[in-house]
C-alpha positions as CSV (number, residue, x, y, z in Angstrom):
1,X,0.0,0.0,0.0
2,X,1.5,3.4,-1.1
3,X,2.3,6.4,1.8
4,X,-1.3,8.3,1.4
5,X,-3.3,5.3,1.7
6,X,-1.3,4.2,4.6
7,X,-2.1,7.2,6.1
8,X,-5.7,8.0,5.5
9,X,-6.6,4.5,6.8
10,X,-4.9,4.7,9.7
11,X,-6.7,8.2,10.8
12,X,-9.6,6.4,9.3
13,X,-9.7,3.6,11.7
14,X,-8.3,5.3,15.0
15,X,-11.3,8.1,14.3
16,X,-13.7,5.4,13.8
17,X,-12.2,3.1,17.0
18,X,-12.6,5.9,19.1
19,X,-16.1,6.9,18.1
20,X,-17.8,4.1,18.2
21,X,-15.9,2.8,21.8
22,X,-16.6,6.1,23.6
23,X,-19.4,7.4,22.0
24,X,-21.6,3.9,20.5
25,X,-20.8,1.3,22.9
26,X,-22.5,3.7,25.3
27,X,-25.2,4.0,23.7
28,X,-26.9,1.1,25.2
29,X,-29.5,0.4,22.1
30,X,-30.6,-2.8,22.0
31,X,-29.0,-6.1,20.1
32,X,-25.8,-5.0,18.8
33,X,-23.6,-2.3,18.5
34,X,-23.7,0.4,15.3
35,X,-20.3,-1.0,13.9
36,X,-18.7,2.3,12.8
37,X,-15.1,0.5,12.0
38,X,-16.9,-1.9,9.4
39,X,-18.6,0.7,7.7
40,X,-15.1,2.1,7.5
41,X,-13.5,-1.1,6.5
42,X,-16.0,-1.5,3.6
43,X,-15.7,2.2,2.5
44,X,-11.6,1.6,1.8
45,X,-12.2,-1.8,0.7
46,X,-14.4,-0.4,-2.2
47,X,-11.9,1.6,-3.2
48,X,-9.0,-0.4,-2.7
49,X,-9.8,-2.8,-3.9
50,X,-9.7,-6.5,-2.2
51,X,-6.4,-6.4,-1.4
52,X,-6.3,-3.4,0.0
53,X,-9.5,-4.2,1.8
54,X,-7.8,-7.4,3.5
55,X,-5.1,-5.3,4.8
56,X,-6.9,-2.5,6.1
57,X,-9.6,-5.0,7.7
58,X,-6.9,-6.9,9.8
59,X,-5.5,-3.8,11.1
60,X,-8.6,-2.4,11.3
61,X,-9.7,-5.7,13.5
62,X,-6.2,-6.1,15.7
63,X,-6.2,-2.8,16.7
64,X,-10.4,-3.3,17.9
65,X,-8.4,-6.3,19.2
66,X,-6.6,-4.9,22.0
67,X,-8.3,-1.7,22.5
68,X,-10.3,-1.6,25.9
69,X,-13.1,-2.5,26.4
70,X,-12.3,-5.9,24.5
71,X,-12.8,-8.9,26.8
72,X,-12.1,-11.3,23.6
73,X,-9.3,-13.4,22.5
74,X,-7.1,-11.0,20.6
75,X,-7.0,-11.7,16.6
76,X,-10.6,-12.5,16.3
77,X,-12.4,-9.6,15.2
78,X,-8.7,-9.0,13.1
79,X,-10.0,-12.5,11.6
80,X,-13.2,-11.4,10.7
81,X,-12.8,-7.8,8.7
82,X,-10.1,-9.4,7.3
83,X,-12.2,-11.5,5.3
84,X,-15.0,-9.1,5.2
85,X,-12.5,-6.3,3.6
86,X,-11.5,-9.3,0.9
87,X,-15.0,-9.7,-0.1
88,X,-16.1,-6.5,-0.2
89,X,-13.0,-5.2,-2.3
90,X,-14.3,-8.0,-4.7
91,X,-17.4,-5.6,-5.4
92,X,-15.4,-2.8,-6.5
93,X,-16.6,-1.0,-9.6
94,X,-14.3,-1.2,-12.6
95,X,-15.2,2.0,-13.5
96,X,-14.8,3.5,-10.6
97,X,-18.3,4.8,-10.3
98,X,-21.4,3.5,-8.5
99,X,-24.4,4.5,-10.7
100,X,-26.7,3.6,-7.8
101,X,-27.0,3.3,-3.7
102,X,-28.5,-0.5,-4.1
103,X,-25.4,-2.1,-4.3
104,X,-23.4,-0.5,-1.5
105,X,-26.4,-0.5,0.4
106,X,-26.6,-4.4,-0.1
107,X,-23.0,-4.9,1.0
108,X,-23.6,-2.9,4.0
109,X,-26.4,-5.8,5.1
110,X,-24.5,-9.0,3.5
111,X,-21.4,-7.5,5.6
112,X,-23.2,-6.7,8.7
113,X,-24.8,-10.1,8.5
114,X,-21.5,-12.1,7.5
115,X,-19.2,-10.6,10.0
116,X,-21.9,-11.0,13.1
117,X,-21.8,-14.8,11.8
118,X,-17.9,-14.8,11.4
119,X,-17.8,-13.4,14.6
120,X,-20.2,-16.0,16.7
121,X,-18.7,-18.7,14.7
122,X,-15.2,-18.3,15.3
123,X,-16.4,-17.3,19.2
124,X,-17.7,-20.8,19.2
125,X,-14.9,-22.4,18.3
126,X,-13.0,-20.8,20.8
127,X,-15.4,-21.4,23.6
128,X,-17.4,-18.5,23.4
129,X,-21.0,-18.6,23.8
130,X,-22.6,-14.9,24.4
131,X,-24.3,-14.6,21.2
132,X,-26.4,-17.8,22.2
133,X,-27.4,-16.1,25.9
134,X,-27.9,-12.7,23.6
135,X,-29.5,-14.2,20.7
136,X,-28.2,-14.7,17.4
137,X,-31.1,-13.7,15.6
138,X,-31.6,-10.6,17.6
139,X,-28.3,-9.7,17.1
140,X,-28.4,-10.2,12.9
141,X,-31.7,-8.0,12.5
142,X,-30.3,-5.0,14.9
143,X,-27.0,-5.4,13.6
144,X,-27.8,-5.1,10.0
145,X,-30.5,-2.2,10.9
146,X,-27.9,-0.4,13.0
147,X,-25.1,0.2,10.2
148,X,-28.0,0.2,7.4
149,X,-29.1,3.5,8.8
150,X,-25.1,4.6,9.9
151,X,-24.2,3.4,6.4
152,X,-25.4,6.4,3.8
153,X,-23.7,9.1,6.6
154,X,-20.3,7.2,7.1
155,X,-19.2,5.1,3.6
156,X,-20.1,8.0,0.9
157,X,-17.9,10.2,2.8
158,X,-15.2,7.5,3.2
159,X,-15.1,6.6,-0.4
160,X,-14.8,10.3,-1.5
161,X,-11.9,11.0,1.1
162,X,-9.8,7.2,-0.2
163,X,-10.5,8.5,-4.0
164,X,-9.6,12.0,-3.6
165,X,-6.3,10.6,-2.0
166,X,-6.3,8.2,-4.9
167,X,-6.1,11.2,-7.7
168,X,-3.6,13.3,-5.8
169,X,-0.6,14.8,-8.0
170,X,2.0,12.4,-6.3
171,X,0.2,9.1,-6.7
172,X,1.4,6.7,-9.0
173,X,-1.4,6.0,-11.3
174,X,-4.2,6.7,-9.6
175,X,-4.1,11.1,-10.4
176,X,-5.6,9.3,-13.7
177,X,-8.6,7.7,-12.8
178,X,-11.4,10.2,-13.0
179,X,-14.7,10.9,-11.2
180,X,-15.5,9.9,-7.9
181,X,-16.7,6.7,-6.4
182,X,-19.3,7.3,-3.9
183,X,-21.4,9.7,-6.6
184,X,-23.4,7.3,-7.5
185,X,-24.2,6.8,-3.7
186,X,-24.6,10.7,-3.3
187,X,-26.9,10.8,-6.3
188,X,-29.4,8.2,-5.0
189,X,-30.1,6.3,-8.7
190,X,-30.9,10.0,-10.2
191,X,-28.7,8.7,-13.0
192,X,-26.8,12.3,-13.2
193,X,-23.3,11.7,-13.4
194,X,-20.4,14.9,-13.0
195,X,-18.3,13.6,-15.9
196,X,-21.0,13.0,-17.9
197,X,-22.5,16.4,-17.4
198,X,-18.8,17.6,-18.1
199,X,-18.5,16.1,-21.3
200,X,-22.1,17.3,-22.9
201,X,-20.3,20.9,-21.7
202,X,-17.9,20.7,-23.8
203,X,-19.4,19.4,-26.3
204,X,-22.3,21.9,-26.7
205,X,-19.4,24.8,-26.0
206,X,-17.2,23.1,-28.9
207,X,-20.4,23.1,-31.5
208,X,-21.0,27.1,-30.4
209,X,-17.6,27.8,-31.9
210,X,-17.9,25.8,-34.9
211,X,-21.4,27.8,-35.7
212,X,-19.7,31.0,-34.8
213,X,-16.7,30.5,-37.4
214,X,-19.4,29.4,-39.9
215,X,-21.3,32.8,-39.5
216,X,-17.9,35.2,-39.2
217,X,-16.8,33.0,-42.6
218,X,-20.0,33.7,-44.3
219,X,-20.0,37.6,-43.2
220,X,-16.6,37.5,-44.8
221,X,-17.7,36.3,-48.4
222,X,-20.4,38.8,-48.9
């Protein structure tokens, strides 16, 4: 990973870590927890791509890991955004637009879901049993509701930041990917789309000055 991604993701994660253990976790809402760190994870990871998505879901999930509160074996929830980050990086537009909010919306359940499963399954395997006193159904629906409604304030704004590091000057190849990411998240399926409107600019502005030599020529000959 190069220096500026490196660095957004780690004040990424540490702002997110902080937030949702001092802030969430206090919350007390029923069921689970708003997970603010996986929205985070799945943010990068759709702009990253699936390796990058691995890598910042591990570190992501050590560093939940062994910050207090955690009263869990240390690597588990490393374990589990690890693969989450994989498979959401899988999802990443070629283009590098989203033309709608279904799809990232979608990933946002199928991840909340999948990692409240990894989690309870790899807890069971190592002996621990608190989703079943909790509820593991309760826990999916409120999990999945939590970060559904966290989601469209958190990962739009996470994708824009991770692209517009992406085009800076410095980068390697990424200054020549264009448009952002999360537009088609921003726009809601209104099918409007900045480079699109850019183009039919100048366009339109390039067949004004072809009209406006043909009418100075014609002045010209009479």
């Amino acid at each position: 990973m190069r220096v500026n991604r490196i660095l957004l993701s780690s004040s990424l994660v540490v702002v997110a870590l902080v937030i949702q253990v001092s802030v969430l976790a206090r919350l007390h809402l029923p069921g689970a927890v708003p997970d603010l760190l996986l929205l985070t994870v799945l943010g990068l990871a759709l702009v990253y791509g699936h390796v990058g998505g691995a890598l910042v879901g591990f570190a992501a999930g050590l560093l939940a890991d062994l910050a207090p509160p955690a009263d869990h074996a240390a690597g588990r929830y490393a374990l589990v955004l690890c693969v989450i980050g994989y498979l959401a990086g899988l999802v990443k537009p070629e283009t590098g637009q989203v033309k709608s909010a279904t799809g990232p919306m979608a990933v946002v359940v199928a991840a909340a879901v999948g990692s409240t499963l990894l989690y309870a399954g790899v807890g069971a395997l190592v002996g621990d049993t608190a989703a079943r006193h909790v509820g593991l159904g309760s826990l999916l629906f409120t999990a999945a509701l939590y970060d559904l409604l966290l989601a469209p304030f958190v990962v739009p704004g996470v994708m824009a930041l991770a692209r517009r590091a992406e085009n800076d000057p410095l980068a390697e190849t990424g200054s020549a990917k264009s448009g952002d990411i999360s537009s088609g998240w921003l726009s809601g399926g209104t099918g409007l789309r900045i480079g699109g409107r850019r183009n039919g600019l100048r366009v339109k502005a390039a067949r004004a000055r072809v009209a406006r030599a043909g009418r100075i020529k014609g002045v010209k000959r009479l």
